[in-house]
C-alpha positions in Angstrom: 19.7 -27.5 -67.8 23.5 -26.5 -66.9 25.5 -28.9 -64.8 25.6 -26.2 -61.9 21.6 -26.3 -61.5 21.1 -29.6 -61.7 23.9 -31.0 -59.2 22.6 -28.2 -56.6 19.2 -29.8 -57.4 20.4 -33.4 -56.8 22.7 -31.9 -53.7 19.3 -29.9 -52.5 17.4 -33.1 -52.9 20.0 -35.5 -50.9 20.3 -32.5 -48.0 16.2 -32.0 -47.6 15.7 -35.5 -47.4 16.0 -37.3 -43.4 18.9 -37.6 -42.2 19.0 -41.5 -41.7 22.9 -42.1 -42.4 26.0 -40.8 -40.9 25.8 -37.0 -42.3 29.5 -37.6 -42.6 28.8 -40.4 -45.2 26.7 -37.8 -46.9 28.7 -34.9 -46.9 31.4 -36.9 -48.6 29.4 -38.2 -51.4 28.3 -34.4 -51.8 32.1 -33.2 -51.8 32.8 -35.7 -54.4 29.5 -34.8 -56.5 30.4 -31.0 -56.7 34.8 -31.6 -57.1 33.8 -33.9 -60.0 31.0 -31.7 -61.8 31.9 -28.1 -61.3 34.9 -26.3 -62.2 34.2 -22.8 -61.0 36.0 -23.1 -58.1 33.6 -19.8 -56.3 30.6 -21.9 -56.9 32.7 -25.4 -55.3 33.0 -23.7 -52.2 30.0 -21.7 -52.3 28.0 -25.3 -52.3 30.3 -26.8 -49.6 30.0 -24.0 -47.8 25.7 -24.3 -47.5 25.7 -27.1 -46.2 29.1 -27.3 -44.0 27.2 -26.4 -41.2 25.6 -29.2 -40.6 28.9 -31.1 -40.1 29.6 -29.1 -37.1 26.2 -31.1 -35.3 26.3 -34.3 -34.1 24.3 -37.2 -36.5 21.6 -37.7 -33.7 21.5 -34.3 -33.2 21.0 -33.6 -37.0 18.3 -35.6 -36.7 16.4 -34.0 -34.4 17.0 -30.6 -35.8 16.0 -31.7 -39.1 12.4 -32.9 -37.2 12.3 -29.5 -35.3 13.0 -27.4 -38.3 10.5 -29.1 -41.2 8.3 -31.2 -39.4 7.3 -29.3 -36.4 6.7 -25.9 -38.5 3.9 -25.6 -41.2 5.4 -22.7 -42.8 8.5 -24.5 -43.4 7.0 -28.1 -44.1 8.3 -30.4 -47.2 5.7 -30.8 -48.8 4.4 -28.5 -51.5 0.6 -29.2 -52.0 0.6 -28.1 -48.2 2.1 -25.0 -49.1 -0.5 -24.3 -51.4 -3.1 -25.4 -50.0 -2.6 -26.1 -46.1 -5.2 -28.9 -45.4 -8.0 -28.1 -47.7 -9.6 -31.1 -49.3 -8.3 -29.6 -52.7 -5.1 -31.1 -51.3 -6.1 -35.2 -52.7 -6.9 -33.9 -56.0 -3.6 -32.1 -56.7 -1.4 -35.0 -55.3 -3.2 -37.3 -58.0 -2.6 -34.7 -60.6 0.9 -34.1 -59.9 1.8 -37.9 -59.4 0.1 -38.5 -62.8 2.5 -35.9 -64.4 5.5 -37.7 -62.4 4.2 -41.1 -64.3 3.7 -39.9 -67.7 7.4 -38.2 -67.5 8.7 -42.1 -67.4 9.3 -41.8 -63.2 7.9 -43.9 -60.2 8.2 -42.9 -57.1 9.6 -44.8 -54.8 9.3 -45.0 -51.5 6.6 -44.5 -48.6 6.7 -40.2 -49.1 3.6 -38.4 -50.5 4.0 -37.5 -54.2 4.3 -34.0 -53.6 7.6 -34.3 -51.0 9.7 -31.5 -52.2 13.2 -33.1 -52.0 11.3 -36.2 -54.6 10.7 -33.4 -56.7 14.1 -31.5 -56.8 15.4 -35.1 -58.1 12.8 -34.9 -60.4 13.3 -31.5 -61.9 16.9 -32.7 -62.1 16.5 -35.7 -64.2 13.1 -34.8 -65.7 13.3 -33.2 -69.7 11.9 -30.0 -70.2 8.3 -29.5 -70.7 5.5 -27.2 -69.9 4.1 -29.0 -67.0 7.5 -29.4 -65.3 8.5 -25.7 -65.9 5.3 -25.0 -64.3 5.9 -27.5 -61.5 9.6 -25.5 -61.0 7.1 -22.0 -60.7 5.6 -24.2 -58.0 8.5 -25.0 -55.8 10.3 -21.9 -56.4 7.7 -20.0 -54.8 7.3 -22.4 -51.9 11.3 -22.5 -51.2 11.2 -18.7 -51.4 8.3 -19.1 -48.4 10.5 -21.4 -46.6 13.6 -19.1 -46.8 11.6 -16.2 -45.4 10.5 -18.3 -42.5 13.8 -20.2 -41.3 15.7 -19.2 -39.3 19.2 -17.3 -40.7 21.5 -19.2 -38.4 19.8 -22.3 -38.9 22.4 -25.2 -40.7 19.7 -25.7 -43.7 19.2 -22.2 -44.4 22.1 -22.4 -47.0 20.9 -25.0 -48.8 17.4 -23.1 -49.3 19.7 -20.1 -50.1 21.6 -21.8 -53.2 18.6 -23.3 -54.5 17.1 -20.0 -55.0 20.4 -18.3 -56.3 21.1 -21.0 -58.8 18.0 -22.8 -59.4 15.2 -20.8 -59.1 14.0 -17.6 -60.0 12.9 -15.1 -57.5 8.6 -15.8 -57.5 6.4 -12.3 -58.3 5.0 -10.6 -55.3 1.8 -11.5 -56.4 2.8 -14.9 -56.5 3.7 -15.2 -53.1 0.1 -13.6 -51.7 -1.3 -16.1 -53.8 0.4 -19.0 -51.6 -0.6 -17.4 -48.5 -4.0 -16.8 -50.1 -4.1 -20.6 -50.4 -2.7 -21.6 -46.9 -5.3 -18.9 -45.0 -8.2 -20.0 -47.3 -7.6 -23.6 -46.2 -7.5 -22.5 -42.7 -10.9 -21.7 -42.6 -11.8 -25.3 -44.3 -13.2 -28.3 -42.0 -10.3 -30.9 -41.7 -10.8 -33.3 -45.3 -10.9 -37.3 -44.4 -7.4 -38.5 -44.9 -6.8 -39.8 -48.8 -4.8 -42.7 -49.0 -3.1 -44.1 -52.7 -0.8 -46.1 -54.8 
């Protein structure tokens, strides 16, 4: 994987997360990331420049845009099995199966998040080796992000950062796969509501 990918995977990862410190704190540690990894000075700014908007917004205020923009919205949730499958009862037995896959790449997770919480697996994809399984799980999350881009608003300070993960991370998903997500997220519309499923 080339240095450019995989710091706007770890940047991606650090940005999606909650925004519990001082965005200023953040965006500092990201500055730093990108001066000391990439030397193509287009792409420098380019990454600044994704997520600069969100240093124009007050920390409190971040936080409550980051809760209106991926928590309160379905089609632009965090979370990819819910993506895939809304809230089917399909959705337990792919969170086991892609936590497995997490632990026999050498990784724990960490944390109280659900194994299947998108910025946890753009860290993962940065750090993880290459295999079939994870190039699948990349397929995965390229076609979710590429929902998510389609859904968010333009002016919207995280729209950028969806924006460079799809122009230097991801490939562009098939058109096919794409009705296959929504395929997924209607089909589990018409589902009863599964029992919660709770795990270590």
């Amino acid at each position: 994987m080339n240095e450019k990918k995989r710091v706007t995977l770890v940047m991606a990862s650090r940005l999606l997360g909650y925004p519990s410190e001082d965005f200023h704190i953040l965006k500092k540690d990201m500055d730093e990331l990108i001066d000391e990894t990439i030397d193509d000075e287009m792409v420098k700014e380019e990454l600044k420049n994704c997520y600069a908007p969100l240093g124009k917004v007050k920390s409190i205020d971040v936080q409550e845009l980051y809760v209106e923009t991926f928590d309160l919205k379905s089609k632009l949730g965090l979370y990819l099995t819910a993506h895939e499958l809304g809230d089917s009862n399909k959705r337990g037995a792919a969170l086991i199966k892609l936590q497995k896959m997490i632990s026999q790449a050498g990784f724990e997770r960490v944390g109280e998040e659900l194994t299947d919480y998108i910025p946890m697996l753009l860290e993962f994809l940065a750090l993880s080796p290459k295999t079939k399984e994870v190039e699948r799980l990349e397929k995965r999350i390229s076609v979710a992000i590429n929902y998510m881009l389609g859904h968010i608003e333009k002016e919207n300070p995280y729209a950028g950062i969806l924006s460079m993960l799809m122009k230097y991370v991801f490939s562009p998903p098939t058109e096919e796969e794409m009705k296959q997500l929504e395929a997924g997220r209607e089909e589990a519309d018409l589902e009863e509501l599964p029992y919660p499923i709770m795990y270590k």
